[in-house]
C-alpha positions as CSV (number, residue, x, y, z in Angstrom):
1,X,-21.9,171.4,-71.2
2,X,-19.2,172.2,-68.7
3,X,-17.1,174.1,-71.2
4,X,-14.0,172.4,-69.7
5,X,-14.8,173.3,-65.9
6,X,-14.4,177.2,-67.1
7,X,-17.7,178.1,-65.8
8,X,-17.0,176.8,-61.8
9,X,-13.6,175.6,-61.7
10,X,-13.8,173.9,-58.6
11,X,-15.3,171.3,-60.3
12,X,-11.4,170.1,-61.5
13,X,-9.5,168.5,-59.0
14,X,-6.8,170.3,-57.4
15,X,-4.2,167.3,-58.1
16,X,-5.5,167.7,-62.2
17,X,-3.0,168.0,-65.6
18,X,-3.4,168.4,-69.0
19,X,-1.1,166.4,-71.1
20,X,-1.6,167.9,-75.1
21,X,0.8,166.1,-77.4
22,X,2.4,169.2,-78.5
23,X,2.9,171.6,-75.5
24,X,4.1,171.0,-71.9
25,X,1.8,169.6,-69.5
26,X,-1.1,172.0,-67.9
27,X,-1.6,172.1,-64.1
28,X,-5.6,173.5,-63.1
29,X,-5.1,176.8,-62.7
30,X,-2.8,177.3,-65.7
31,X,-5.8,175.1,-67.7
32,X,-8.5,177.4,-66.4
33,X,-6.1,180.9,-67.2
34,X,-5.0,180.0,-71.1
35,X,-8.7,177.9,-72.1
36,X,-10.7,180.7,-70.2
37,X,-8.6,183.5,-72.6
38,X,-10.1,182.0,-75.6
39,X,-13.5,183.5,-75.2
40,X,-14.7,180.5,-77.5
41,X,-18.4,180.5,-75.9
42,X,-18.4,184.1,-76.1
43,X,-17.2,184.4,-80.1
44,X,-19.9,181.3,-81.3
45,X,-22.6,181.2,-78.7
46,X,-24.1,178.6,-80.2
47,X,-21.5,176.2,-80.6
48,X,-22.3,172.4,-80.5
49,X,-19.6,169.5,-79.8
50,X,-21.6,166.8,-81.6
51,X,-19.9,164.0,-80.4
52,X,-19.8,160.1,-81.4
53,X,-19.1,157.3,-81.1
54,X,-17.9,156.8,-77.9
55,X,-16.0,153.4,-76.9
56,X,-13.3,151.9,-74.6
57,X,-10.2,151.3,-76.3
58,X,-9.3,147.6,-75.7
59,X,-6.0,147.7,-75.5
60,X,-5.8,151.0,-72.4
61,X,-9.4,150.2,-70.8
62,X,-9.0,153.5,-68.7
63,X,-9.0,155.1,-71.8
64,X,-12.4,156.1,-73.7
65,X,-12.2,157.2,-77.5
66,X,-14.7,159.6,-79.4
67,X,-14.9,161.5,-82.9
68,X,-16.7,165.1,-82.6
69,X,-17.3,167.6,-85.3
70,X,-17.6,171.2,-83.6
71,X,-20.3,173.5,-85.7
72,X,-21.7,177.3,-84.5
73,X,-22.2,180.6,-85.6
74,X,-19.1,183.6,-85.3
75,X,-20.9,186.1,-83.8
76,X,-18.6,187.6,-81.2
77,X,-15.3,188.8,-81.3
78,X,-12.4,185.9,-81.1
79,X,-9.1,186.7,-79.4
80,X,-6.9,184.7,-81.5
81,X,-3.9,186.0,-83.1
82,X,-4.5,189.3,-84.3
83,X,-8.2,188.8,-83.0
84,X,-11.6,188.4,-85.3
85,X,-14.2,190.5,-85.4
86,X,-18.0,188.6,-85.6
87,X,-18.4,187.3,-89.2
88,X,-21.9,186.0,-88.9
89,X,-20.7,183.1,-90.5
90,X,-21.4,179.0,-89.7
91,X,-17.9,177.8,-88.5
92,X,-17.3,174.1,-89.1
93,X,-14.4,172.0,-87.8
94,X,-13.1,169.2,-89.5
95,X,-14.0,165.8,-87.7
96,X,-11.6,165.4,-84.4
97,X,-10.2,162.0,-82.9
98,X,-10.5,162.7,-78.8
99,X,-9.3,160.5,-75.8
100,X,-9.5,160.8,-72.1
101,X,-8.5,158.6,-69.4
């Protein structure tokens, strides 16, 4: 996995944005700054995207639709909020909807 072009960012096109429903839109270097602060990889090493069910949606055919269910282990410290130590415990997200164009 690419972990979101974290690993070599020169990989994301210069001209790139992020466009999350919630928050104004991300340009690539503010992308790279706030994702790479999460230290996700680092806090559950293991962590899989199991992803499904991939499909073009018929209405936008630039866009592509999946469903992923994210599982690992929390072994490393996570830098959210107040910050977590490692619990040694299996972390399992609840099933996600994901698009990209």
């Amino acid at each position: 996995a690419s972990g979101f072009g974290l690993a070599d960012g020169s990989k994301i096109a210069d001209d790139f944005l992020f466009c999350p429903p919630v928050v104004m839109p991300l340009n690539r270097d503010d992308f790279l700054r706030i994702f790479g602060s999460f230290k996700i990889t680092e806090a559950l090493p293991d962590m899989c995207e199991n992803a499904w069910n991939f499909h073009v949606d018929p209405l936008e055919p630039n866009r592509v639709w999946w469903l992923s269910r994210n599982v690992g282990t929390h072994t490393g410290y996570l830098p959210f909020g107040p910050g977590y130590a490692p619990t040694n415990k299996r972390v399992e997200w609840p099933v996600q909807a994901n698009s990209m164009l």
